[in-house]
DODO-708128 format. One line per 4 residues: number of its first residue (from 1); their letters; for each residue x, y, z of N, C-alpha, C. Coordinates in nm, 3 decimals. Last residue first. Example, Ala and Ser with C-alpha at 12.3 -4.5 7.8 and 13.67 -1.06 7.14 Angstrom:
2
2	sa	1.285/-0.225/0.708/1.367/-0.106/0.714/1.290/0.003/0.787; 1.319/-0.569/0.780/1.230/-0.450/0.780/1.320/-0.330/0.780
END
This chain:
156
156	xxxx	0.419/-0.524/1.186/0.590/-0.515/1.180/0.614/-0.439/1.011; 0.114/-0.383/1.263/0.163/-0.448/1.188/0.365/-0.443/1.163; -0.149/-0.341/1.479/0.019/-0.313/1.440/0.084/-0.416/1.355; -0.473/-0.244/1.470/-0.384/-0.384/1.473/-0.236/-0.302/1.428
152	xxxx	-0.789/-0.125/1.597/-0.623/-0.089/1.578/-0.588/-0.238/1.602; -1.106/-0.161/1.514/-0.993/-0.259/1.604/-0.846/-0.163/1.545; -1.297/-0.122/1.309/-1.309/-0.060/1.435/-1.228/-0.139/1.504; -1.351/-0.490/1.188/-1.333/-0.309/1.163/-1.364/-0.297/1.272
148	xxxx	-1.058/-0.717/1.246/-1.233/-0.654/1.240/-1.210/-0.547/1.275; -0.823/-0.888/1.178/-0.834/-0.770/1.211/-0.992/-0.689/1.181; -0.524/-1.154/1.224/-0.685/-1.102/1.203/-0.712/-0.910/1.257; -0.318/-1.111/1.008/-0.346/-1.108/1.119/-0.497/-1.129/1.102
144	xxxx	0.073/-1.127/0.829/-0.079/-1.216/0.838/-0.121/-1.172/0.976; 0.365/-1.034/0.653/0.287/-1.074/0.782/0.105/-1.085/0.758; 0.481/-1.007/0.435/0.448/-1.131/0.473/0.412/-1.124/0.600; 0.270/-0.753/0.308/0.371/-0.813/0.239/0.399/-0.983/0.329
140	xxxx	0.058/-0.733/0.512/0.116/-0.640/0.471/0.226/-0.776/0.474; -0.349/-0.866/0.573/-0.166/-0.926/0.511/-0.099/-0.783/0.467; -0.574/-0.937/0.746/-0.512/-0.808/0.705/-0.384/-0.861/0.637; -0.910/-1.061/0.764/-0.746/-1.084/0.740/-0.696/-0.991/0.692
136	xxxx	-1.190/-1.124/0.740/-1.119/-0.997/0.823/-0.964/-1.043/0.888; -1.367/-1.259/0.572/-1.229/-1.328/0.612/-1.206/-1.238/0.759; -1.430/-1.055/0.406/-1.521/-1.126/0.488/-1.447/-1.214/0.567; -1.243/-0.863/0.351/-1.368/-0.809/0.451/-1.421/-0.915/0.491
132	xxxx	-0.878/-0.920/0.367/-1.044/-0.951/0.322/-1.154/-0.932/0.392; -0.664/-0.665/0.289/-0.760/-0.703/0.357/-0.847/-0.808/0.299; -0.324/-0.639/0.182/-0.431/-0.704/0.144/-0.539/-0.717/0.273; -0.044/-0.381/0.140/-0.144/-0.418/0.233/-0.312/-0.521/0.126
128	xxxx	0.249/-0.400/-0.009/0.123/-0.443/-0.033/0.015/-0.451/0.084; 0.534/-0.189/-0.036/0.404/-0.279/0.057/0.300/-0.295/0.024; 0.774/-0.211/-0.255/0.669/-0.200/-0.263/0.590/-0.280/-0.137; 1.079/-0.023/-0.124/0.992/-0.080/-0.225/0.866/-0.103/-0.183
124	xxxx	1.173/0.023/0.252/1.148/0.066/0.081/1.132/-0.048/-0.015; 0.910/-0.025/0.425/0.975/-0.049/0.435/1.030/-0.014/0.286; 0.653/0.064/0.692/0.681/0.068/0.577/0.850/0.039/0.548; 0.516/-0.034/0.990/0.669/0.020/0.938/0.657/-0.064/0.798
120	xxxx	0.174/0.019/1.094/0.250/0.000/1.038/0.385/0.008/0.999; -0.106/0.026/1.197/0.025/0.084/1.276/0.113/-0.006/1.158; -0.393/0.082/1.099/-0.290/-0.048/1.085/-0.190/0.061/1.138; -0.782/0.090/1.204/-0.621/0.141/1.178/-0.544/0.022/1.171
116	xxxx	-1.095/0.058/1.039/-0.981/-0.008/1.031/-0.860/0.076/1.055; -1.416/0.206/1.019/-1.266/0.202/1.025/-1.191/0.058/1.075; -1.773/0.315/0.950/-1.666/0.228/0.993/-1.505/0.258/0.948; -1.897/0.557/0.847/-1.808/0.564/0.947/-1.697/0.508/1.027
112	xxxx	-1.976/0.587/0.646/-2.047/0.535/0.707/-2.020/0.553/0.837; -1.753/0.603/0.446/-1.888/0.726/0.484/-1.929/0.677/0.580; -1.505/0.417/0.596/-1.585/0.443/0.498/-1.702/0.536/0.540; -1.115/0.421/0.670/-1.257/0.475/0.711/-1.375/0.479/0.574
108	xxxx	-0.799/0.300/0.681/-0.898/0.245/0.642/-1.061/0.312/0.708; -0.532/0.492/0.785/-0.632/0.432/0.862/-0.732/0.410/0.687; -0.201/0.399/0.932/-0.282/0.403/0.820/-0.438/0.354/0.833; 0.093/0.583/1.048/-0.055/0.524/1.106/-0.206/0.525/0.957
104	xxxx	0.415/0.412/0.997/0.307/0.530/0.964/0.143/0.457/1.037; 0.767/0.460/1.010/0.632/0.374/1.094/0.513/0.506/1.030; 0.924/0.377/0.681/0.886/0.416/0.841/0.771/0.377/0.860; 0.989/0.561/0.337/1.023/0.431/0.432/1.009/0.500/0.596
100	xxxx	0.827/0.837/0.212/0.979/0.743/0.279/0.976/0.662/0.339; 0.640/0.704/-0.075/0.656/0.832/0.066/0.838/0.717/0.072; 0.364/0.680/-0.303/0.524/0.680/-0.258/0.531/0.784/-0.137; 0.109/0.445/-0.364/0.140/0.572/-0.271/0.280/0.592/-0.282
96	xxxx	0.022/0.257/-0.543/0.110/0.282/-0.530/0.097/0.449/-0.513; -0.321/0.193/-0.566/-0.229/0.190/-0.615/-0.113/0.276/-0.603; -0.593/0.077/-0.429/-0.561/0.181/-0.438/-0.413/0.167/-0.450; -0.921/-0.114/-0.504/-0.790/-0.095/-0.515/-0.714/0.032/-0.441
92	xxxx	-1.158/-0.336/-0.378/-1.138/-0.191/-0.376/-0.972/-0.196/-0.387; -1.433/-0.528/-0.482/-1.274/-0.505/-0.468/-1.245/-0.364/-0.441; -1.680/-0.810/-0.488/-1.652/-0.680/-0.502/-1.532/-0.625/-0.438; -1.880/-1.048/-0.734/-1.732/-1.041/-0.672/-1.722/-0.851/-0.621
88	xxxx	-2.123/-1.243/-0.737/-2.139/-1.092/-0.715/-1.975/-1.085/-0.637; -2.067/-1.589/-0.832/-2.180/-1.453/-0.718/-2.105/-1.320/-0.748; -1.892/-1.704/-1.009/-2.040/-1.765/-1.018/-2.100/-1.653/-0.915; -1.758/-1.427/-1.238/-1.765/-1.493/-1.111/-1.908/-1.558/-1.085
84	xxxx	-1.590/-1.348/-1.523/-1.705/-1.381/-1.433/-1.715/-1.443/-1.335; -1.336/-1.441/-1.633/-1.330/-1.318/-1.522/-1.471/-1.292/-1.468; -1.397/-1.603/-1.893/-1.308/-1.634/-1.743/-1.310/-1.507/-1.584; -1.675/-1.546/-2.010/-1.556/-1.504/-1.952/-1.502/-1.596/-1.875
80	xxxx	-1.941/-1.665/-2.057/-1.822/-1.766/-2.066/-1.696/-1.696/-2.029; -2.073/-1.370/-2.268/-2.126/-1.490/-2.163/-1.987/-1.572/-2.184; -1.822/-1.049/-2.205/-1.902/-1.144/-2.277/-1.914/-1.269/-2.206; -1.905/-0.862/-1.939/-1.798/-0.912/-2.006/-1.920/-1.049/-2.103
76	xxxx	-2.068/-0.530/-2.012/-2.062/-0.640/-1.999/-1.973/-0.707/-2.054; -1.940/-0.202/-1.839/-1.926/-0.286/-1.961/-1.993/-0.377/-1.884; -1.980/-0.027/-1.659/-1.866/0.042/-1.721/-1.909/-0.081/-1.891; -2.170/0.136/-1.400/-2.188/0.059/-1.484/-2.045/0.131/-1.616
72	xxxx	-2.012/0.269/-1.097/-2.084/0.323/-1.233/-2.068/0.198/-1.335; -1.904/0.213/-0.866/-2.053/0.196/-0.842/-2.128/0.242/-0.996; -1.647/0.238/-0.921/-1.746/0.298/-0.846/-1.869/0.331/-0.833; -1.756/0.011/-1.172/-1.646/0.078/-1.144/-1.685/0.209/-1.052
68	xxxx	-1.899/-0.272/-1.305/-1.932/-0.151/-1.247/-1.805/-0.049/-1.153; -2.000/-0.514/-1.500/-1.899/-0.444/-1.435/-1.885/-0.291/-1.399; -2.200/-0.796/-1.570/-2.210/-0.659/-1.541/-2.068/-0.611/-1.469; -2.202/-1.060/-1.558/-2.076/-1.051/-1.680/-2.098/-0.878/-1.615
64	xxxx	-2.394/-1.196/-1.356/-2.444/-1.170/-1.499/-2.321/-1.124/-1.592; -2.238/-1.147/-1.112/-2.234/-1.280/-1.172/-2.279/-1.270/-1.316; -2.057/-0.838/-1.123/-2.202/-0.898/-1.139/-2.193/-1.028/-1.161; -1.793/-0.722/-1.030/-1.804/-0.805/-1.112/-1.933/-0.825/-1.067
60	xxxx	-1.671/-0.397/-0.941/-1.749/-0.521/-0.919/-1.805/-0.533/-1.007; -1.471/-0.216/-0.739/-1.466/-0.245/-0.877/-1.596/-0.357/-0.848; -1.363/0.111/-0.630/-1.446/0.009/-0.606/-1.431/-0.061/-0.721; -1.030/0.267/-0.558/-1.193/0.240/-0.636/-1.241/0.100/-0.620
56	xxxx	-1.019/0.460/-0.228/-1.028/0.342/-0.321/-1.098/0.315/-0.433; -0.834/0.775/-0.242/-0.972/0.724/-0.173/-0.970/0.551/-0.233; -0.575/0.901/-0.001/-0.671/0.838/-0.183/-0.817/0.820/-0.103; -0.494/1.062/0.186/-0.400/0.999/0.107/-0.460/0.967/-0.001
52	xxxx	-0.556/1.278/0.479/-0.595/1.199/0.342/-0.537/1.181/0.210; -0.400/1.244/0.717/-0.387/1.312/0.642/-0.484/1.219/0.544; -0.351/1.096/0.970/-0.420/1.200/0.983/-0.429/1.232/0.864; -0.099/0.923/0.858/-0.094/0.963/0.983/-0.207/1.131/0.993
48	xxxx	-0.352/0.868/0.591/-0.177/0.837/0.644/-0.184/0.923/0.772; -0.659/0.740/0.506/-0.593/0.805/0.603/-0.440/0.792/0.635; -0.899/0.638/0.250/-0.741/0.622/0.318/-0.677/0.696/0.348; -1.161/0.577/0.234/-1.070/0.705/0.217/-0.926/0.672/0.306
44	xxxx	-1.338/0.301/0.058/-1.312/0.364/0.145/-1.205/0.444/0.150; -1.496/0.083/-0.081/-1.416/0.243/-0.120/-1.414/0.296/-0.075; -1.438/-0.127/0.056/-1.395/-0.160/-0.062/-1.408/-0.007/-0.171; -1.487/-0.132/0.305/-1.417/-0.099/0.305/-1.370/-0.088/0.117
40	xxxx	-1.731/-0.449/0.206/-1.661/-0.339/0.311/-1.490/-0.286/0.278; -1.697/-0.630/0.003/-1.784/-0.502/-0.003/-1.735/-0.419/0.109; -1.379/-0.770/-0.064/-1.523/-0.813/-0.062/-1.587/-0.646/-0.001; -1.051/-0.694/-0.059/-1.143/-0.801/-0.087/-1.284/-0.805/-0.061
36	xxxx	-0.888/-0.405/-0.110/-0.963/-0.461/-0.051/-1.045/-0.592/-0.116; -0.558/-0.307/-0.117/-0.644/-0.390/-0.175/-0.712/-0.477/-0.108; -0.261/-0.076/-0.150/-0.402/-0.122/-0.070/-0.495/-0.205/-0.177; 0.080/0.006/-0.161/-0.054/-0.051/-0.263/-0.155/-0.146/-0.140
32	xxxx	0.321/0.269/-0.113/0.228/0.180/-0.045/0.093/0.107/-0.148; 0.661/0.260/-0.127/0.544/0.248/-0.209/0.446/0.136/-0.132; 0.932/0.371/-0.045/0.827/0.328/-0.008/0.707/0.319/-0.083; 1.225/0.513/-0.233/1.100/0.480/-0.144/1.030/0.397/-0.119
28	xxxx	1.572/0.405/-0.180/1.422/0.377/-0.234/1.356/0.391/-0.145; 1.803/0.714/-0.114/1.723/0.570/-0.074/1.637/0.505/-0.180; 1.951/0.867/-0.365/1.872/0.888/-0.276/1.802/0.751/-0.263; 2.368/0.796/-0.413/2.198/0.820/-0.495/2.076/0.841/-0.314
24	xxxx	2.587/0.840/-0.479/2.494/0.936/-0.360/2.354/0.933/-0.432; 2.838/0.604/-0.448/2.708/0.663/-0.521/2.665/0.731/-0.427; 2.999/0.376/-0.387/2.854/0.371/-0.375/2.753/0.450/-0.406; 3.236/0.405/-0.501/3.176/0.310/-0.532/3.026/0.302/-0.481
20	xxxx	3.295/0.712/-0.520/3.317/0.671/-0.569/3.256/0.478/-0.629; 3.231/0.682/-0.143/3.162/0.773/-0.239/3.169/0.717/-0.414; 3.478/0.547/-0.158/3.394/0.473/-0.060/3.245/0.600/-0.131; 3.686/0.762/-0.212/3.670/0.591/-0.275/3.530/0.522/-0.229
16	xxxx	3.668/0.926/-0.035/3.618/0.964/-0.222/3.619/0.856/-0.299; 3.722/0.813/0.184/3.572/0.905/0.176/3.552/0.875/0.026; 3.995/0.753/0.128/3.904/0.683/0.161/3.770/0.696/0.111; 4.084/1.057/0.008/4.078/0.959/-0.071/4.027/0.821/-0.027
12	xxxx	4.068/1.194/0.328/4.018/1.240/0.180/3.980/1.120/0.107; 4.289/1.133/0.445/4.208/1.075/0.540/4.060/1.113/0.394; 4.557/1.169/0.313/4.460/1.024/0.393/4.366/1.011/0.421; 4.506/1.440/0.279/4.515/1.329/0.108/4.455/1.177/0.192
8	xxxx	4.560/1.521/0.531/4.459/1.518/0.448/4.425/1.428/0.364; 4.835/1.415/0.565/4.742/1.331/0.620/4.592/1.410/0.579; 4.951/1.537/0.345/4.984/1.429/0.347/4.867/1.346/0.439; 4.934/1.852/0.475/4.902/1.761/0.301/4.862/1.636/0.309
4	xxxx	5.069/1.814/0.653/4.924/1.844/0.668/4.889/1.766/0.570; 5.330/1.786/0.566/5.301/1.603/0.637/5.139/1.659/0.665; 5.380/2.011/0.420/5.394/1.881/0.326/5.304/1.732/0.427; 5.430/2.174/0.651/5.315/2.188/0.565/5.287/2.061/0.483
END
């Protein structure tokens, strides 16, 4: 009975050391942040594998100082801002999704109908997906592509 003991206690106190220093904490998630550059797509409904996830807000700067926040007049920035733009700046945000780390199918669709999919592997902490509509550059964290609406692109 004493040598059962004995190779329990062995094979036990590894596990409870190796537990002991690493913790049972739960992974980091995934946090997804979208951000569109220029009028397309810029409030558009963001699709996770089929599912609707957000929608974007629109934001836009008026060369006049006007700022308009889905399309609703919010403030003028005073004349000489730094945050005026010499033309008509327009953005669409959408801020930190959490899920689990993996491959997900993320689709970019506006009323209109146009789309953008990204095949994507999320990874834990924060992915930044950056589009520019007029550019039609897609960046997730350090990869770079081209990508015009209505095109599936995969992203690593």
């Amino acid at each position: 009975m004493p040598y059962t003991r004995t190779k329990i206690l062995l094979f036990l106190l590894p596990l409870l050391v190796i537990l002991a220093l690493t913790g049972c904490k739960k992974p980091e998630p995934a946090r997804l942040m979208v951000q569109v550059e220029g009028e397309l797509f810029s409030d558009a409904i963001l699709l996770i594998d089929g599912q609707q996830a957000g929608k974007l807000t629109k934001t836009v700067i008026k060369d006049d100082g006007k700022l308009f926040i889905d399309d609703v007049y919010r403030i003028t920035l005073p004349p000489g801002h730094k945050d005026i733009p010499p033309q008509d700046q327009c953005t669409g945000a959408l801020d930190s999704l959490e899920m689990k780390p993996g491959k997900y199918v993320i689709l970019l669709k506006t009323e209109d109908g146009q789309s953008l999919q990204i095949n994507a592997t999320l990874a834990p902490g924060i992915n930044a997906i950056i589009y520019n509509a007029d550019q039609q550059i897609l960046k997730l964290n350090d990869a770079k592509m081209k990508a015009a609406p209505g095109t599936i692109v995969t992203l690593p």
